[in-house]
C-alpha positions as protocol buffer text, in pm:
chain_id: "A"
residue {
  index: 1
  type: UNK
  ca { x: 2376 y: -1783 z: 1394 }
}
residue {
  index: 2
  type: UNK
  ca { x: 2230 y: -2022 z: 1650 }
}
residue {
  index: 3
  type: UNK
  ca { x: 1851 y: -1863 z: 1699 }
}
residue {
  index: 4
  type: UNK
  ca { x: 1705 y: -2205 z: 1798 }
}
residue {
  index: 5
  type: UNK
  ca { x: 1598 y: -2118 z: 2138 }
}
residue {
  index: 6
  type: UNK
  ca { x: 1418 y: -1843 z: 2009 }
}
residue {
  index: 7
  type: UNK
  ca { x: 1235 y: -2045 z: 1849 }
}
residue {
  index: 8
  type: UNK
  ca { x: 1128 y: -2291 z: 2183 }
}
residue {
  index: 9
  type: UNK
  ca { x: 1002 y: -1965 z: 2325 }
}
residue {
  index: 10
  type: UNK
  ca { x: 772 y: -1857 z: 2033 }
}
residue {
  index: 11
  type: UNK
  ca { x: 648 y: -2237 z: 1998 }
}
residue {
  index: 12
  type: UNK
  ca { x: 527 y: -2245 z: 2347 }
}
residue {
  index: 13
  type: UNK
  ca { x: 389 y: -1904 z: 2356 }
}
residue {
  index: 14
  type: UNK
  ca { x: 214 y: -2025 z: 1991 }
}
residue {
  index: 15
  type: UNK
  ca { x: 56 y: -2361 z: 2156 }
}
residue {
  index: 16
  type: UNK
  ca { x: 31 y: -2260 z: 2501 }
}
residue {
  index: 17
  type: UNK
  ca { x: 173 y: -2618 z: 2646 }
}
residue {
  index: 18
  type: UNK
  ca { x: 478 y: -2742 z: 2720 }
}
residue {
  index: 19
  type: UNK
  ca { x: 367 y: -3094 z: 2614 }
}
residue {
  index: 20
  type: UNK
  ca { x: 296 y: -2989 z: 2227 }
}
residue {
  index: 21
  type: UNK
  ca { x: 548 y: -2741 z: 2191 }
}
residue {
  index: 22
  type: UNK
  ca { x: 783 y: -3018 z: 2269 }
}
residue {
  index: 23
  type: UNK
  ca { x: 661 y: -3246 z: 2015 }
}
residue {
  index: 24
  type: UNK
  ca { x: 682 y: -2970 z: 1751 }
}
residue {
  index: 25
  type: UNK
  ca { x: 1039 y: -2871 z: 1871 }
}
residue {
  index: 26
  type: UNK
  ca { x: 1135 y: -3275 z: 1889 }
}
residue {
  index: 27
  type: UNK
  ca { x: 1265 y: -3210 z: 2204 }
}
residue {
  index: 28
  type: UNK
  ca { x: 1208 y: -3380 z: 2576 }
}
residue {
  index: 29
  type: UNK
  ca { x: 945 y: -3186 z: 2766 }
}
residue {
  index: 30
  type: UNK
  ca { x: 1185 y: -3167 z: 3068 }
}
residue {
  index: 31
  type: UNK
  ca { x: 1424 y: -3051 z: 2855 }
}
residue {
  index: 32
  type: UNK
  ca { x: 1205 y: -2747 z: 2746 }
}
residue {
  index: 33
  type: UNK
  ca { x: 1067 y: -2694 z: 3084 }
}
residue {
  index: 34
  type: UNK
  ca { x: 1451 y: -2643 z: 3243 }
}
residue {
  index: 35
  type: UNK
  ca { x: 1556 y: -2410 z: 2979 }
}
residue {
  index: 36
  type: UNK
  ca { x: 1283 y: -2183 z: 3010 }
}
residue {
  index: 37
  type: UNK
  ca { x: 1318 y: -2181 z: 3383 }
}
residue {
  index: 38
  type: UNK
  ca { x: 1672 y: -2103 z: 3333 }
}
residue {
  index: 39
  type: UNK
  ca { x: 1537 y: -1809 z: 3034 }
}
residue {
  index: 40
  type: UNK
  ca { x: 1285 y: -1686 z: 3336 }
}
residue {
  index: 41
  type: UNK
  ca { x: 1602 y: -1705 z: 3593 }
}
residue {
  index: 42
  type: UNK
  ca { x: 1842 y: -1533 z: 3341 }
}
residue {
  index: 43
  type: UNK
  ca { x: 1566 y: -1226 z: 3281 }
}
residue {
  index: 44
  type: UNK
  ca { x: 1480 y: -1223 z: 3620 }
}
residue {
  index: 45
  type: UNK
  ca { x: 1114 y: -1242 z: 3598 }
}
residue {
  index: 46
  type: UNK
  ca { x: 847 y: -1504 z: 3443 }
}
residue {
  index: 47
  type: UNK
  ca { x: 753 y: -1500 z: 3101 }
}
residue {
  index: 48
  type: UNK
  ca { x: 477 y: -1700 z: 3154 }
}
residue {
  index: 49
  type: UNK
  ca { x: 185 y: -1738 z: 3371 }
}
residue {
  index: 50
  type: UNK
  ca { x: 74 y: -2056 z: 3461 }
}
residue {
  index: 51
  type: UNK
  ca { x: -296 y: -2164 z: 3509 }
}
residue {
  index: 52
  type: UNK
  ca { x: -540 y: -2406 z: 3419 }
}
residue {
  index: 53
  type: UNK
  ca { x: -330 y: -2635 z: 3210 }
}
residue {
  index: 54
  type: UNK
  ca { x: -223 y: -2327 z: 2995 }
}
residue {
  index: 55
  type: UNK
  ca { x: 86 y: -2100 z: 2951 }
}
residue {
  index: 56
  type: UNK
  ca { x: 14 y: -1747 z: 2900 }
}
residue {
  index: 57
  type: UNK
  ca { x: 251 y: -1479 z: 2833 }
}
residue {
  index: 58
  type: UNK
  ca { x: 288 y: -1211 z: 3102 }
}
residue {
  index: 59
  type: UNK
  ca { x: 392 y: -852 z: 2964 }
}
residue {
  index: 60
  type: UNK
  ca { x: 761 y: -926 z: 3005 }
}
residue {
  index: 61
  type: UNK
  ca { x: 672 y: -1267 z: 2779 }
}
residue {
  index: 62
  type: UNK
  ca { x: 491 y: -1050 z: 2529 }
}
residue {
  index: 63
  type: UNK
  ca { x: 841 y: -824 z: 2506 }
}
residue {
  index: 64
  type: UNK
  ca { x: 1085 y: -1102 z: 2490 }
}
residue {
  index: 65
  type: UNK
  ca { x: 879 y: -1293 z: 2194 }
}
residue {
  index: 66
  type: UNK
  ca { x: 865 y: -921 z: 2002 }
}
residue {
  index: 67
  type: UNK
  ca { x: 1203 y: -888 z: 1980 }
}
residue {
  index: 68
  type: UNK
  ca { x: 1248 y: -1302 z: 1934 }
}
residue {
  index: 69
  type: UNK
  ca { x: 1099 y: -1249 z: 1629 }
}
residue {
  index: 70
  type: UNK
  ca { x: 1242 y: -931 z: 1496 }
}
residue {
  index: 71
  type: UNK
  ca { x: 1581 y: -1115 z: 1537 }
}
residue {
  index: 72
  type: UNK
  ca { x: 1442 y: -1432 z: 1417 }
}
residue {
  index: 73
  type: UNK
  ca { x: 1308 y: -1177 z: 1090 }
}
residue {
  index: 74
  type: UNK
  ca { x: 1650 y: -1017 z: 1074 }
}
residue {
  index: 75
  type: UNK
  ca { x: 1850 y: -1325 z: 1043 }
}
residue {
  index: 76
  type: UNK
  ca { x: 1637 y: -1470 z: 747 }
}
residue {
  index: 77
  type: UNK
  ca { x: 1658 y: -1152 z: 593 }
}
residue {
  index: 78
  type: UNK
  ca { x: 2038 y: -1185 z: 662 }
}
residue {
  index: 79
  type: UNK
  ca { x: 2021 y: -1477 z: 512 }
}
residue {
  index: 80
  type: UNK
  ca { x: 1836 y: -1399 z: 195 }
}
residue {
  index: 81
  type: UNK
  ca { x: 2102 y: -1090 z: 152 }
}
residue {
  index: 82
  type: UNK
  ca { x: 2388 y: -1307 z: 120 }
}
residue {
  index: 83
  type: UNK
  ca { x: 2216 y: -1578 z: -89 }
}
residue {
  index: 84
  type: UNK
  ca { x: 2155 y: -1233 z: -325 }
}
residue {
  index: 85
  type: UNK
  ca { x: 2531 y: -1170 z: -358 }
}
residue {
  index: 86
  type: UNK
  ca { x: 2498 y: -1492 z: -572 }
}
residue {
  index: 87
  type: UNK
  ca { x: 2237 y: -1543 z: -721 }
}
residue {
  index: 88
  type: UNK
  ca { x: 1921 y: -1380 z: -908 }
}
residue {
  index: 89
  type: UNK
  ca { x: 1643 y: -1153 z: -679 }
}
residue {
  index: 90
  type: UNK
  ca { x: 1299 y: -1116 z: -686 }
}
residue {
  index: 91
  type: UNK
  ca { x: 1136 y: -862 z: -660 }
}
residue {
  index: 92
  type: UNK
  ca { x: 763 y: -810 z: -647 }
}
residue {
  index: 93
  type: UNK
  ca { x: 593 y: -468 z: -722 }
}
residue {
  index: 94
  type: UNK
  ca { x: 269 y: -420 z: -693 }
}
residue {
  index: 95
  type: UNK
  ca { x: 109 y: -74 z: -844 }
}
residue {
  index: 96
  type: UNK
  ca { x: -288 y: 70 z: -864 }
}
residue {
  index: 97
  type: UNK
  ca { x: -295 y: 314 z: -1118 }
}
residue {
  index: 98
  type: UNK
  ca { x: -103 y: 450 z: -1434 }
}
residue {
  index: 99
  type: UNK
  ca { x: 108 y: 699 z: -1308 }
}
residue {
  index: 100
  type: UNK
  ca { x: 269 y: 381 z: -1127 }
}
residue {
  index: 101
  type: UNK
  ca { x: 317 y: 207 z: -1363 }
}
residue {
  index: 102
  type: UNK
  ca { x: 450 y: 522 z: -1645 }
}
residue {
  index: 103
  type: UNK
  ca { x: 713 y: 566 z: -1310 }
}
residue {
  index: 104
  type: UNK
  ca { x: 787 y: 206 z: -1351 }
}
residue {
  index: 105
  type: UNK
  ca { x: 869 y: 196 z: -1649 }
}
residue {
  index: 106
  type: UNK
  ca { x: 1083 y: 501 z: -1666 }
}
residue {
  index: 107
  type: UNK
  ca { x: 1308 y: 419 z: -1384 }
}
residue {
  index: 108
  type: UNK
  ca { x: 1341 y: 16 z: -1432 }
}
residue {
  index: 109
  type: UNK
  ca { x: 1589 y: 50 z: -1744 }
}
residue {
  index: 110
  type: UNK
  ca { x: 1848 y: 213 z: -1544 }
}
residue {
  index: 111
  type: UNK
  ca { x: 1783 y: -1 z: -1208 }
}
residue {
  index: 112
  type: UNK
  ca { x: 1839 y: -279 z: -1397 }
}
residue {
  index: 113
  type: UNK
  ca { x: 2169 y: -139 z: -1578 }
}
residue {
  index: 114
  type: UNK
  ca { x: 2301 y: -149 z: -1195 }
}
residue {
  index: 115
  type: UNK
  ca { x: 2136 y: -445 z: -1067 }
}
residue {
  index: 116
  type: UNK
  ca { x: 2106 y: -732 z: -1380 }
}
residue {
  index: 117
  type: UNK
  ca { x: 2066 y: -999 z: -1148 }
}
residue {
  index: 118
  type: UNK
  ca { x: 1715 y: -836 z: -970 }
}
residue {
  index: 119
  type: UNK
  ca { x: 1417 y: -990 z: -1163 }
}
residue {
  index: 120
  type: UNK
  ca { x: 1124 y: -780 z: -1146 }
}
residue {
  index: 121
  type: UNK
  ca { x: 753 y: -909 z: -1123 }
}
residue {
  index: 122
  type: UNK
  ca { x: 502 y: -614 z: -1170 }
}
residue {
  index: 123
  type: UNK
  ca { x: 155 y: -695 z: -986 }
}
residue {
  index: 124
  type: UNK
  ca { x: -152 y: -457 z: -1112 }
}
residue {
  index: 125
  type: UNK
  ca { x: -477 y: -456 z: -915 }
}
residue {
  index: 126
  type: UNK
  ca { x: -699 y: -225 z: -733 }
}
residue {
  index: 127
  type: UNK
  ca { x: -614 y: -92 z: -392 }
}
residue {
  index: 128
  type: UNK
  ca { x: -801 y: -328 z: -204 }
}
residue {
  index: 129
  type: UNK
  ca { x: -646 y: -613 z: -394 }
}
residue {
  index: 130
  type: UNK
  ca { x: -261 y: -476 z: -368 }
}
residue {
  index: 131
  type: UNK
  ca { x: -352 y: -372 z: 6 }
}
residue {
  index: 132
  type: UNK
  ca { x: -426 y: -753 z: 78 }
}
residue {
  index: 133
  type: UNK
  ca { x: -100 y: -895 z: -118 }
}
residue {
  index: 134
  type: UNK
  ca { x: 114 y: -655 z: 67 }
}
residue {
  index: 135
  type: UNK
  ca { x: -19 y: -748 z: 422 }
}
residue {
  index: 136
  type: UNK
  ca { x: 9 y: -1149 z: 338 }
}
residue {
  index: 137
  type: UNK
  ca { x: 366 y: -1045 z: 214 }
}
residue {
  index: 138
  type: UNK
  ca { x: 313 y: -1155 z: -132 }
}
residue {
  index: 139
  type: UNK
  ca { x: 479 y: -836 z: -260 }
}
residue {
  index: 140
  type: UNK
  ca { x: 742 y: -698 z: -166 }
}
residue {
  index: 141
  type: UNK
  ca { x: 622 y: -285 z: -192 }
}
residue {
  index: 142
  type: UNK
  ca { x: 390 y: -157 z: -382 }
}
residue {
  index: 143
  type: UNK
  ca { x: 300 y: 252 z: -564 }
}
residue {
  index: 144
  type: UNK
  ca { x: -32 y: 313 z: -497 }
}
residue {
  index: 145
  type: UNK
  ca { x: -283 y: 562 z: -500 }
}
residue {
  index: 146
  type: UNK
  ca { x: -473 y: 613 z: -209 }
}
residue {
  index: 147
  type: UNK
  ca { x: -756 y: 866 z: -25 }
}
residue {
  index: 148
  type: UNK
  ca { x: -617 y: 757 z: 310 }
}
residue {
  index: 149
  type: UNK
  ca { x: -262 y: 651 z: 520 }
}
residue {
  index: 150
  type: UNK
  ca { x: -403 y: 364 z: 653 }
}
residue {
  index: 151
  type: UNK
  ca { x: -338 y: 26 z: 713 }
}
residue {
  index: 152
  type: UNK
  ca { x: 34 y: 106 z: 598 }
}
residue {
  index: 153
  type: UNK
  ca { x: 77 y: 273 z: 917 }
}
residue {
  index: 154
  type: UNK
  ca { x: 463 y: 350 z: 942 }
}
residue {
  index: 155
  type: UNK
  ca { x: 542 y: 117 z: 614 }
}
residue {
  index: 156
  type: UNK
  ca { x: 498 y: 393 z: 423 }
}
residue {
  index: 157
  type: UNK
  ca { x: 627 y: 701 z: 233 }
}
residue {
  index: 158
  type: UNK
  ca { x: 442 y: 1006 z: 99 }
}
residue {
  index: 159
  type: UNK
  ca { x: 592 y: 1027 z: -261 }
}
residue {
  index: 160
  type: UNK
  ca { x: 335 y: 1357 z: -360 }
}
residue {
  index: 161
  type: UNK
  ca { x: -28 y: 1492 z: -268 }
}
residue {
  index: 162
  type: UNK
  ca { x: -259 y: 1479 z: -603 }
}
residue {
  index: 163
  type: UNK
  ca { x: -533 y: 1663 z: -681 }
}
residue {
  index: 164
  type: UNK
  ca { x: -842 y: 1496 z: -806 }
}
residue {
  index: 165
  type: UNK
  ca { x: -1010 y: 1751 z: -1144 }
}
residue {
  index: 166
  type: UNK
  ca { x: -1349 y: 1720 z: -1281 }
}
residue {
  index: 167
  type: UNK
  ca { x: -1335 y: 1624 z: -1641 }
}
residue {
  index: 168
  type: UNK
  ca { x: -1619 y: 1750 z: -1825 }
}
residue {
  index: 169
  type: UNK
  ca { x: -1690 y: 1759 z: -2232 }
}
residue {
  index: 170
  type: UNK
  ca { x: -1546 y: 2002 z: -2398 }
}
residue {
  index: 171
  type: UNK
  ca { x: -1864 y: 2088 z: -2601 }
}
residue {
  index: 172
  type: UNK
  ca { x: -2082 y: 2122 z: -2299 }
}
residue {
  index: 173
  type: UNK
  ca { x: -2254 y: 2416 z: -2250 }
}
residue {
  index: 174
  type: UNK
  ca { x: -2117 y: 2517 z: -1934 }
}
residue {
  index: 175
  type: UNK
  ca { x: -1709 y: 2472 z: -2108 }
}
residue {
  index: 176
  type: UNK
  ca { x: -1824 y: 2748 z: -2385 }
}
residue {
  index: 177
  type: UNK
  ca { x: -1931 y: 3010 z: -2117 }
}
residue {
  index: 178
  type: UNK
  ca { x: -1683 y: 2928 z: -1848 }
}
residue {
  index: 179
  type: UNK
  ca { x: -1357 y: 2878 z: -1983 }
}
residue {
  index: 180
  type: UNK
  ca { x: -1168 y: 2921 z: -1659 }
}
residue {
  index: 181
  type: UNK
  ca { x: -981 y: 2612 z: -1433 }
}
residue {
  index: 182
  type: UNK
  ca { x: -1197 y: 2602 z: -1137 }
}
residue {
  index: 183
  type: UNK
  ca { x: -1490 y: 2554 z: -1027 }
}
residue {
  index: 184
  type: UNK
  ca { x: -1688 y: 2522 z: -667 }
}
residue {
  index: 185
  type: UNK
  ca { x: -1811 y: 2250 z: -582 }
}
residue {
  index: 186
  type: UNK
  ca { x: -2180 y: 2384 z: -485 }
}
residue {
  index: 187
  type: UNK
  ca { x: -2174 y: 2524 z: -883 }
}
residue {
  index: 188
  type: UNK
  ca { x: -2066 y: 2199 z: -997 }
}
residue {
  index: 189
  type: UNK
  ca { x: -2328 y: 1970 z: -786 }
}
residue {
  index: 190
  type: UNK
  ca { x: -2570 y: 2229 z: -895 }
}
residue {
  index: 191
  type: UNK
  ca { x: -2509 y: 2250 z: -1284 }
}
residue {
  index: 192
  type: UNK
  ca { x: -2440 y: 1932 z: -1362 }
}
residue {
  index: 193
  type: UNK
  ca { x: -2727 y: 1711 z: -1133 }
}
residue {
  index: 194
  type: UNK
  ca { x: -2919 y: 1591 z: -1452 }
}
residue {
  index: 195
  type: UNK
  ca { x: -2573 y: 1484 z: -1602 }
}
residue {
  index: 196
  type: UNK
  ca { x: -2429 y: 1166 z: -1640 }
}
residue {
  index: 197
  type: UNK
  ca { x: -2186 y: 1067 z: -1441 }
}
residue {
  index: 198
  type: UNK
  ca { x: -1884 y: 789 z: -1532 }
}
residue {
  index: 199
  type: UNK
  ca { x: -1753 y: 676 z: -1175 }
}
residue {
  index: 200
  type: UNK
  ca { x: -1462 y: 466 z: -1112 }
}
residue {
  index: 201
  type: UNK
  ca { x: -1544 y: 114 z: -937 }
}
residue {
  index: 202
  type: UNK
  ca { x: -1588 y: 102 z: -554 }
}
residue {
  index: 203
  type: UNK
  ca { x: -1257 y: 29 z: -450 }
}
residue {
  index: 204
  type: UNK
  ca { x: -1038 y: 256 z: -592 }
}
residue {
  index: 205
  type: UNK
  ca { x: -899 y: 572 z: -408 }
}
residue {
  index: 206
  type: UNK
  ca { x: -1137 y: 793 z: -662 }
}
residue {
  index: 207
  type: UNK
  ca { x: -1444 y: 658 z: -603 }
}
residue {
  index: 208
  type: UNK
  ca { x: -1391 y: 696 z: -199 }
}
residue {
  index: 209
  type: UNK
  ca { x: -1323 y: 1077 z: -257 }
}
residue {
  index: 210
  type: UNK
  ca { x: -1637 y: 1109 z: -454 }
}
residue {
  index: 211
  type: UNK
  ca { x: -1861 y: 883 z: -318 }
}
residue {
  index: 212
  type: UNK
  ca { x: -1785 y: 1109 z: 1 }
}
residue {
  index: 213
  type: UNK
  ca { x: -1820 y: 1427 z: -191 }
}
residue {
  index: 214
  type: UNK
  ca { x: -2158 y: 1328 z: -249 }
}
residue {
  index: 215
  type: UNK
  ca { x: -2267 y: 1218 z: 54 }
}
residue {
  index: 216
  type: UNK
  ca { x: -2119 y: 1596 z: 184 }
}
residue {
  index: 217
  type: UNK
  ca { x: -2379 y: 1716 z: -14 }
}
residue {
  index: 218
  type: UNK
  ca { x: -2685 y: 1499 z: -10 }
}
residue {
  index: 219
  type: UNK
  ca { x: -2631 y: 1412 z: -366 }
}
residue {
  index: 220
  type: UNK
  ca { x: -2710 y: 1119 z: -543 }
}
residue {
  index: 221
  type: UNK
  ca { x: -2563 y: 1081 z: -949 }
}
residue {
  index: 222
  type: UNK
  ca { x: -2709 y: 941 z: -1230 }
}
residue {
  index: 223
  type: UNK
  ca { x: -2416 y: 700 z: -1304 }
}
residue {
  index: 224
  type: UNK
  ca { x: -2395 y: 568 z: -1602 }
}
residue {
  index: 225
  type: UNK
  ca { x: -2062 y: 330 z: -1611 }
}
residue {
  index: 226
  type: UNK
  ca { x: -1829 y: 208 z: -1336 }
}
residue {
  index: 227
  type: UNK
  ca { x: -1479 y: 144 z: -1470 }
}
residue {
  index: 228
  type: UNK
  ca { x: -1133 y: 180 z: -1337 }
}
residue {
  index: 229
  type: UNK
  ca { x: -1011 y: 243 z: -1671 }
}
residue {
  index: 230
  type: UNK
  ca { x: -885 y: 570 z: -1692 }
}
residue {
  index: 231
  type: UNK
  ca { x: -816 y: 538 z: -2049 }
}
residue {
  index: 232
  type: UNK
  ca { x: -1200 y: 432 z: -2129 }
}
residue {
  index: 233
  type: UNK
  ca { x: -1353 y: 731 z: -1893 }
}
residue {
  index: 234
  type: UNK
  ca { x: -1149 y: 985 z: -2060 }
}
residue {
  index: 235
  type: UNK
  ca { x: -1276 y: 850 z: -2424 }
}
residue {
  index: 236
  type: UNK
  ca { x: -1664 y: 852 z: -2294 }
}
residue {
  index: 237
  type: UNK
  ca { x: -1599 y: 1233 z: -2161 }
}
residue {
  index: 238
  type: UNK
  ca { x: -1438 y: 1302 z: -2466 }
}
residue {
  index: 239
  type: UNK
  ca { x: -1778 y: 1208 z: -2663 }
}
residue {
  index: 240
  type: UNK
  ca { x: -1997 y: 1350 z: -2456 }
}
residue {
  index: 241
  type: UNK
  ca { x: -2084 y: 1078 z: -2228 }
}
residue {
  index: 242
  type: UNK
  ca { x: -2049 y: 1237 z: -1906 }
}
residue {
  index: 243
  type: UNK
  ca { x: -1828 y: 1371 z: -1642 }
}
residue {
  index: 244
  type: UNK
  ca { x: -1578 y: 1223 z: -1462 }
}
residue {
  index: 245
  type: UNK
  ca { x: -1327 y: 1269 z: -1173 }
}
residue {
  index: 246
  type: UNK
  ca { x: -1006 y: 1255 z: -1294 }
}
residue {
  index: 247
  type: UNK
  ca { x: -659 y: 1259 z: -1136 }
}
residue {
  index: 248
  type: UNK
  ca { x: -425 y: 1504 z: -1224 }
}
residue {
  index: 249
  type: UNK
  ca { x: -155 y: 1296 z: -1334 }
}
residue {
  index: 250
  type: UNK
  ca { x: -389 y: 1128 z: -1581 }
}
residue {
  index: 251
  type: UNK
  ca { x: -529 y: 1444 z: -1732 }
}
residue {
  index: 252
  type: UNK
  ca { x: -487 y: 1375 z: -2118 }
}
residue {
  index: 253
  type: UNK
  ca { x: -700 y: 1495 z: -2464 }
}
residue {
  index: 254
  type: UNK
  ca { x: -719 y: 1818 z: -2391 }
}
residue {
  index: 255
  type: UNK
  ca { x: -871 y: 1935 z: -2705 }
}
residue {
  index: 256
  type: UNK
  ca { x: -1170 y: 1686 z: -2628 }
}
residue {
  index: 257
  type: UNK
  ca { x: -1188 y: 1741 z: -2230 }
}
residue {
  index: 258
  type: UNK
  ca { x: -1191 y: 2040 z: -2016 }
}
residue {
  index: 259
  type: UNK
  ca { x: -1063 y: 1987 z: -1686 }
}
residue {
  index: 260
  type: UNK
  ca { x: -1180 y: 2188 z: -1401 }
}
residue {
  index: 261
  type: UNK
  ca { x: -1039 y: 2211 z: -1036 }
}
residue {
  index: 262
  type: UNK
  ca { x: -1302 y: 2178 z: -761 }
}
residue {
  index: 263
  type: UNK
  ca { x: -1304 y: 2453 z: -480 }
}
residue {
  index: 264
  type: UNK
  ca { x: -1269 y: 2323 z: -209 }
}
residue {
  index: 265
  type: UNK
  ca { x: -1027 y: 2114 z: -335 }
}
residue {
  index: 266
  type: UNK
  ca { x: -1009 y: 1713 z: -319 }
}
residue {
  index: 267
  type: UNK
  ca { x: -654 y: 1499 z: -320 }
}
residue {
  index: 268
  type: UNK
  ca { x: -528 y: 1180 z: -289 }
}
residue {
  index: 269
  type: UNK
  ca { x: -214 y: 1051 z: -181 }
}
residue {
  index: 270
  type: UNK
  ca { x: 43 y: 858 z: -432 }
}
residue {
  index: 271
  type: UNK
  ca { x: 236 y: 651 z: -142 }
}
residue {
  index: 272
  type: UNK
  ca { x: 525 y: 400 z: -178 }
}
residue {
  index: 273
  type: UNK
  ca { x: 414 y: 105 z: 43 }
}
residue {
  index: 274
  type: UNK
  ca { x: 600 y: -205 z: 182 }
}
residue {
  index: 275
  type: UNK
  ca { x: 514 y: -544 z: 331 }
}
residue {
  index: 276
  type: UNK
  ca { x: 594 y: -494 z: 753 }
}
residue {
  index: 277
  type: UNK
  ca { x: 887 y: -637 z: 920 }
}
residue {
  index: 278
  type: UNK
  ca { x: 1075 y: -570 z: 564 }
}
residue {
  index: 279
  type: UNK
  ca { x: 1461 y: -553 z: 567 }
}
residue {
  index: 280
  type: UNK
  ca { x: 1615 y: -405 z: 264 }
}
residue {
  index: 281
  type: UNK
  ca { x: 1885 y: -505 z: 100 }
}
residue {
  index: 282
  type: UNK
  ca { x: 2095 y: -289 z: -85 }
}
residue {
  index: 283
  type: UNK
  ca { x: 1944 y: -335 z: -466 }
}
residue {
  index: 284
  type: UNK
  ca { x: 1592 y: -315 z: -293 }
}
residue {
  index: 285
  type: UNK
  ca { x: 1673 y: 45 z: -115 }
}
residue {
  index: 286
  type: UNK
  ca { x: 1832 y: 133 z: -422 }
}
residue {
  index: 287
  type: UNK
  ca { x: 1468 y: 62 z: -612 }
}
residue {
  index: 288
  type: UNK
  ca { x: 1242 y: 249 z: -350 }
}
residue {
  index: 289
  type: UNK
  ca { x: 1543 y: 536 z: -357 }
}
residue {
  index: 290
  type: UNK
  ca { x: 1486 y: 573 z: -710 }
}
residue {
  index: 291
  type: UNK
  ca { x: 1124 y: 595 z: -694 }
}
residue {
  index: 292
  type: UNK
  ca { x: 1138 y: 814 z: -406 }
}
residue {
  index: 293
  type: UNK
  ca { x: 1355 y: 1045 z: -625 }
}
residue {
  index: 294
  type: UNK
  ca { x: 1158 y: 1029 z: -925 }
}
residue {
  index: 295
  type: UNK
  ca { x: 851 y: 1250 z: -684 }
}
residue {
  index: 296
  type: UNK
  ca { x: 1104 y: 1481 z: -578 }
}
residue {
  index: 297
  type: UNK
  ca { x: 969 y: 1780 z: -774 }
}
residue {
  index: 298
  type: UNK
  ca { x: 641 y: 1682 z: -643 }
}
residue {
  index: 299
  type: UNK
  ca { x: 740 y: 1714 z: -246 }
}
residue {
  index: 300
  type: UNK
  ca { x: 623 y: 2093 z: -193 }
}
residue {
  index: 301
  type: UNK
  ca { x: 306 y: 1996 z: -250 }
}
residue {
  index: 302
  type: UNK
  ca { x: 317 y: 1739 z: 35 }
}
């Protein structure tokens, strides 16, 4: 697949010169000059303006080097798919929080039954950290949990809407005399202002929601810890610590922990996210398939 003058036209709209795109391209600066003029003749209008020394790409440029580099993208994706057929894949995953990676490890076993030559490099980090990997294309997709859509735009796919509980000692006062599930979230900023409260670090999904829960209502905790450990927030609530926002998929020790939903409501989205410009091949759609699948029962609440 011969792509190479694709390539002339991205180098000079990516220096801007004939002269130096020349030199990059190792070719004769006439010889560049005549086959765009022959590109501009076969499209039938410029795709660059000239002026001052500089080539600048008029809106019929800026559509021709789009689609020069989505075929340019789709041809070393080709080319990466049929290097697969062969020979071991990579794979890298990055996930935020524990229900990603319980997922993970529940649907990997069988993957891999199907596809033993797919080697599979699990990346944990925070959002902001997974967020940045993805967009540098360091990983290939990622499960995260997030309080917003963006930046993944339309790389994305809504795998369920969670709600976020309120995880509160189970000797506390207020559990003995209101056994219930809910809770509003006036009562709750009300009751429990002199409380400690065990927050989860600034850049995690969690701390966004509450962090603009408080502000909502001109409240400011007495935080205690910042942790993204869900494991060591539940085991400080469970001795009395403080409270804690919690996600519902990580609600555990139950006999320790009363969990209370807030009214009105707050949720986060678990998403399945992937780098742009991504091509799939068949043992990679096969992976996001499965995880897709694995939130079916969760879709109604989407």
């Amino acid at each position: 697949m011969d792509t190479k003058y694709l390539t002339y036209i991205l180098t000079i709209a990516k220096h801007k010169n004939m002269t130096k795109a020349a030199e990059e391209l190792y070719v004769s600066q006439s010889s560049l000059s005549q086959y765009l003029s022959k590109l501009e003749q076969e499209v039938g209008t410029p795709l660059f303006f000239r002026a001052k020394g500089e080539l600048a790409l008029t809106p019929a440029g800026q559509m021709y080097i789009h689609a020069a580099s989505q075929v340019l993208q789709i041809k070393k994706q080709l080319y990466k798919d049929i290097s697969a057929l062969d020979s071991q894949t990579n794979l890298m995953i990055g996930a935020t929080s524990q229900f990603a990676l319980q997922m993970l490890s529940e649907i990997i076993p069988a993957f891999k039954s199907m596809y033993p030559n797919v080697n599979i490099e699990i990346t944990e980090g925070n959002l902001s950290n997974i967020t940045k990997l993805l967009l540098e294309e360091q990983l290939d997709m990622a499960v995260v949990a997030s309080s917003r859509l963006s930046p993944f735009e339309d790389h994305h796919a809504i795998l369920r809407r969670e709600e976020v509980m309120v995880a509160i000692p189970a000797d506390h006062s207020y559990c003995a005399s209101n056994p219930g599930r809910s809770i509003s979230v006036d009562d709750f900023i009300s009751i429990f202002s002199n409380d400690n409260f065990l927050l989860s670090k600034k850049s995690s999904s969690l701390r966004h929601l509450s962090d603009k829960l408080f502000a909502q209502y001109h409240f400011n905790p007495k935080a205690v810890c910042e942790t993204n450990s869900v494991s060591t927030t539940q085991s400080m609530v469970s001795r009395g610590a403080g409270v804690a926002f919690i996600a519902q998929s990580c609600i555990a020790h139950e006999d320790q922990i009363h969990y209370y939903s807030l009214i009105p409501g707050i949720y986060r989205y678990n998403l399945l996210v992937w780098r742009q410009n991504w091509i799939m091949n068949p043992a990679e759609k096969a992976l996001c398939d499965a995880i897709i699948n694995y939130f079916k029962p969760y879709e109604a609440a989407v």
